[in-house]
C-alpha positions in Angstrom: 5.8 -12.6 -6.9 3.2 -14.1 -4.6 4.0 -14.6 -1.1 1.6 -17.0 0.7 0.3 -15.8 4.4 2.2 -16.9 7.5 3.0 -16.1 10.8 5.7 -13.8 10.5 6.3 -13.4 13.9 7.0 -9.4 14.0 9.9 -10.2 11.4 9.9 -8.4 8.4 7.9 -9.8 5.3 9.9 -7.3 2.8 13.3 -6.5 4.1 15.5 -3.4 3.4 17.8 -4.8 0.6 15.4 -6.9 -0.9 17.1 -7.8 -4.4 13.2 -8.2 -5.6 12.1 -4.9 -4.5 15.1 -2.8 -3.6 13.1 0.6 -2.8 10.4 -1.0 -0.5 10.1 -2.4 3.2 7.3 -4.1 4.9 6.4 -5.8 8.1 3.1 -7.0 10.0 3.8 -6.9 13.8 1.0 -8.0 15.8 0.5 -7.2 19.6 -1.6 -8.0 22.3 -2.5 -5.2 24.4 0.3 -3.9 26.8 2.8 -5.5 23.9 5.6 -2.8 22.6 7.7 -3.4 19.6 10.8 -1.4 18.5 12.2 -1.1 15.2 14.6 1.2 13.2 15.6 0.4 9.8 18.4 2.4 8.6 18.7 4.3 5.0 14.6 3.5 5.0 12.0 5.9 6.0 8.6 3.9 7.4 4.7 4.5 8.3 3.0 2.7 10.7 -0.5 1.8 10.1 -2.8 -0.4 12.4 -5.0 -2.9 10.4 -6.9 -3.1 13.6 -6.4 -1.8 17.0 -4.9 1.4 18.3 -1.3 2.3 19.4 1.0 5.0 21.1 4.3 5.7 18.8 7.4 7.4 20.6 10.2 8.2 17.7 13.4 9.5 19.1 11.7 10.9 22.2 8.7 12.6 20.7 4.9 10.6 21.2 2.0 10.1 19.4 -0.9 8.7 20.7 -4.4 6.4 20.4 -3.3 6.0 16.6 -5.9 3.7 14.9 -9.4 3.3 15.6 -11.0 0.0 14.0 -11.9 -2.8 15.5 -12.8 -6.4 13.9 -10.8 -5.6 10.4 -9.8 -2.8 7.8 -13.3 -2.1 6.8 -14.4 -1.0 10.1 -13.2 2.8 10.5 -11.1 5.1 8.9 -7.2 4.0 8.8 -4.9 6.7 10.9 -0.8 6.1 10.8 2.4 8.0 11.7 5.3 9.0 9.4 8.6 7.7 10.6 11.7 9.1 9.6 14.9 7.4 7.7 16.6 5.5 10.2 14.7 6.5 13.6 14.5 4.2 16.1 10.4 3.7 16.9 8.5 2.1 19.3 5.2 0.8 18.8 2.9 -0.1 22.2 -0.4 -1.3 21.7 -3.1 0.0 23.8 -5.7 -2.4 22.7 -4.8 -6.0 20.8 -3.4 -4.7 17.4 -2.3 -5.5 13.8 -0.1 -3.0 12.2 1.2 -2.5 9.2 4.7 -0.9 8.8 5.6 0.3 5.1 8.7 1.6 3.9 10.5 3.3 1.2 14.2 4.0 0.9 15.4 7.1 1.7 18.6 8.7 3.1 17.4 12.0 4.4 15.9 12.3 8.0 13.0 14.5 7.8 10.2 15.1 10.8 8.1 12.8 12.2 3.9 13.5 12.4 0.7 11.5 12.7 -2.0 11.2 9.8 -5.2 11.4 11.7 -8.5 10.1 9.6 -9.5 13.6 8.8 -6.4 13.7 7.0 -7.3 11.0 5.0 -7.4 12.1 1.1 -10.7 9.8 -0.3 -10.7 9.4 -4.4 -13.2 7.1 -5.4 -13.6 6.1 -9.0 -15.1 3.6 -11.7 -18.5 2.2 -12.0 -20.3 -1.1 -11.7 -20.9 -1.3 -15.4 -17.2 -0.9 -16.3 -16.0 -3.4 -13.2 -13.8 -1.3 -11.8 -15.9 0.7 -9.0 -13.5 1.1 -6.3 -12.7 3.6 -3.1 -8.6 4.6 -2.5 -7.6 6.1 1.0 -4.5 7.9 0.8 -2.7 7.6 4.0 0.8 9.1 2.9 -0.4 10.7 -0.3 0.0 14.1 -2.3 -1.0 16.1 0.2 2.4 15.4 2.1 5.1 15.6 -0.7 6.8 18.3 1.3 6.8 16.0 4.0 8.2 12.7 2.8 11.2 11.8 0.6 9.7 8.5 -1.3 7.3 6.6 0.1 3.3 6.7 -0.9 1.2 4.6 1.1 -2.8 4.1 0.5 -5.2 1.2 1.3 -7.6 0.4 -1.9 -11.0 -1.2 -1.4 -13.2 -2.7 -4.2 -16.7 -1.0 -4.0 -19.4 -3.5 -4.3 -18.4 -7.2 -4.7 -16.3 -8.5 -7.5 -14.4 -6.5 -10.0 -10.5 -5.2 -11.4 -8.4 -3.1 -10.0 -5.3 -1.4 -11.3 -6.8 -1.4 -14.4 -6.6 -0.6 -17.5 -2.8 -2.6 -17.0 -0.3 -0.4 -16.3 3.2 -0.5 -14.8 5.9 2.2 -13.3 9.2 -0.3 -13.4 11.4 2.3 -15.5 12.6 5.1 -14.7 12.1 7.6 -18.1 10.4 10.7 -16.9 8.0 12.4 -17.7 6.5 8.8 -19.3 7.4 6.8 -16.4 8.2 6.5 -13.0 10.0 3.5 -11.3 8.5 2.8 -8.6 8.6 -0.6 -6.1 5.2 -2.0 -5.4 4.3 -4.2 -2.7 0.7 -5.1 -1.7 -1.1 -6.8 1.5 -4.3 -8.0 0.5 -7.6 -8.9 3.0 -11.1 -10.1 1.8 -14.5 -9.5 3.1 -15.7 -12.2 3.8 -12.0 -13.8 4.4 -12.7 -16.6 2.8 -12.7 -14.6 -0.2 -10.1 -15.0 -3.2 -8.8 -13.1 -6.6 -6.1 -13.1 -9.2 -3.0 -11.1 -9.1 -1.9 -10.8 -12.8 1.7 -9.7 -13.7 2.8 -9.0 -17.8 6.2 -8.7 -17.3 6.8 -8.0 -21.2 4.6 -7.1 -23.9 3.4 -9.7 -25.9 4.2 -12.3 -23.9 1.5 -14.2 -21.5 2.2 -13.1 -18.3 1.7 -14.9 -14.7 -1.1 -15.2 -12.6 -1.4 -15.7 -8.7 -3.9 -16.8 -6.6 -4.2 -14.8 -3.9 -6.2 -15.0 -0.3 -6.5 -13.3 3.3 -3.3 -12.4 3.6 -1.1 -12.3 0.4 1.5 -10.4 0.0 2.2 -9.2 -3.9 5.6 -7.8 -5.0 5.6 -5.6 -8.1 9.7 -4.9 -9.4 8.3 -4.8 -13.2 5.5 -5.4 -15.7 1.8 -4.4 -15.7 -0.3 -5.2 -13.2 -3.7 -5.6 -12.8 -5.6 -7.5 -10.3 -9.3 -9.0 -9.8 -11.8 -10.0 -6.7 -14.7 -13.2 -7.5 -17.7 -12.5 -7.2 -19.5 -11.9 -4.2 -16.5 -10.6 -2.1 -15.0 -7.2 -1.7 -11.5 -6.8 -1.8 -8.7 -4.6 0.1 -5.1 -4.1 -0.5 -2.6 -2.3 1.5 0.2 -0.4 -1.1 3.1 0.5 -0.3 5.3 2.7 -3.1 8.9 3.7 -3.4 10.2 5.9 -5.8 13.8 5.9 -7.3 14.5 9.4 -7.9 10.7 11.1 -7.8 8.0 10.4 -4.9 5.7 11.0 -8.0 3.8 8.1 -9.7 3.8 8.0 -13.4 1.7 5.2 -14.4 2.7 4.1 -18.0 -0.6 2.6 -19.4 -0.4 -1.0 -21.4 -0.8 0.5 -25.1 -3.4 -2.1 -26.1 -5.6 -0.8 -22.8 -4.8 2.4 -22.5 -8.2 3.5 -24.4 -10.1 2.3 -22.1 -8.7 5.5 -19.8 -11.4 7.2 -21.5 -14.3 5.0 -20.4 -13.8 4.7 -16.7 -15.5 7.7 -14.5 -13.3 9.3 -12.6 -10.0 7.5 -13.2 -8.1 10.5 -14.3 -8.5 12.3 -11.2 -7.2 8.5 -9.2 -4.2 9.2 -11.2 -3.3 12.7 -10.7 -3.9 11.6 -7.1 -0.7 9.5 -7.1 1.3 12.4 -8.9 
């Protein structure tokens, strides 16, 4: 499902609950400098990331500061965020006009808070030109803290170049039928360089069947409960999408490749180290 951009006013875009995509939570809270923000979402464990702009973070007494770095938009420096546990009450003060992205997964257990600094930033880059799909993943919330988080993954994926798929081959992670599958709740932000860019969101929710396809802009939010799901930037523009994953029972990906496509796992450079990345 496609959800156009609007002022949200600090309310959240995905809220916990949401029948569409039970597991996940997200919100875009934007603050002029001097601005705080509080939040605490109960049963959900969250991550604060600043688009742009820089923030301190207090969670239940404890601070984190200057968190965020870039300036004009998500392209310009390395993304930094802090881990916020199930149910804490957080506030957010911006020390320079910000944008910030808070992602969540559901998650009952309250574990410790820490900050993700850019040199803890885990970089996989994979594809090519010639196969379309040259594009850079930094994990934010990725592998590397499994013994950290209960079910949340969070990454920002850039295109590399301009034009070309991503999540492809098609692939989806709706059911949960280990070790095949994982089911995991997907929901993307999207930005485009320049922002007058555009692309497709496509969504096959069953095999054999045409799927649906969604325009989407500066802005868009995507929501992934089922189906495979590959997406594509026009020519001439790069592309960015901020992911936010929660898993049902695992905080482990498994991708389950479209059967048809699935070869074509053998033709991209580097895509089966992108997958172990989300595992």
């Amino acid at each position: 499902m496609h959800i156009a951009p609007f002022e949200n006013q600090n309310e959240a875009i995905i809220d916990a609950g949401d029948a569409r995509v039970p597991l996940n939570y997200f919100n875009i809270v934007k603050l002029k400098e001097g601005q705080a923000f509080e939040y605490q979402v109960p049963g959900y464990e969250t991550c604060i990331v600043p688009a742009t702009g820089t923030v301190n973070v207090e969670i239940e007494g404890e601070r984190f500061e200057k968190i965020g770095n870039r300036g004009s938009d998500v392209w310009d420096g390395e993304p930094e965020g802090v881990y916020v546990p199930s149910g804490s009450l957080a506030t957010v003060v911006a020390t320079a006009d910000t944008e910030a992205f808070i992602a969540g997964a559901r998650y009952d257990r309250v574990l410790a808070p820490f900050a993700v600094r850019k040199d803890d930033i885990d970089l996989v880059q994979y594809g090519s030109d010639d196969t379309k799909t040259h594009r850079k993943i930094k994990h934010i919330l990725g592998t590397k803290y499994h013994d950290q988080v209960g079910r949340l993954l969070v990454s920002e994926l850039f295109t590399v170049g301009q034009g070309g798929w991503s999540g492809f081959p098609p692939h989806k992670h709706d059911t949960d039928r280990l070790p095949d599958e994982s089911r995991h709740d997907e929901t993307y932000n999207f930005r485009f360089k320049p922002n007058n860019g555009f692309g497709m969101q496509l969504v096959q929710r069953e095999d054999g069947k045409v799927g649906d396809a969604y325009h989407i802009v500066d802005g868009s939010t995507i929501i992934l409960e089922k189906g495979y799901h590959p997406c594509v930037v026009a020519p001439g523009y790069e592309m960015y999408y901020f992911t936010i994953l929660g898993g049902l029972s695992q905080r482990s990906l498994v991708q389950y490749f479209q059967p048809d496509h699935a070869w074509q796992i053998e033709t991209i450079p580097g895509i089966k180290d992108m997958i172990a990345k989300f595992k």
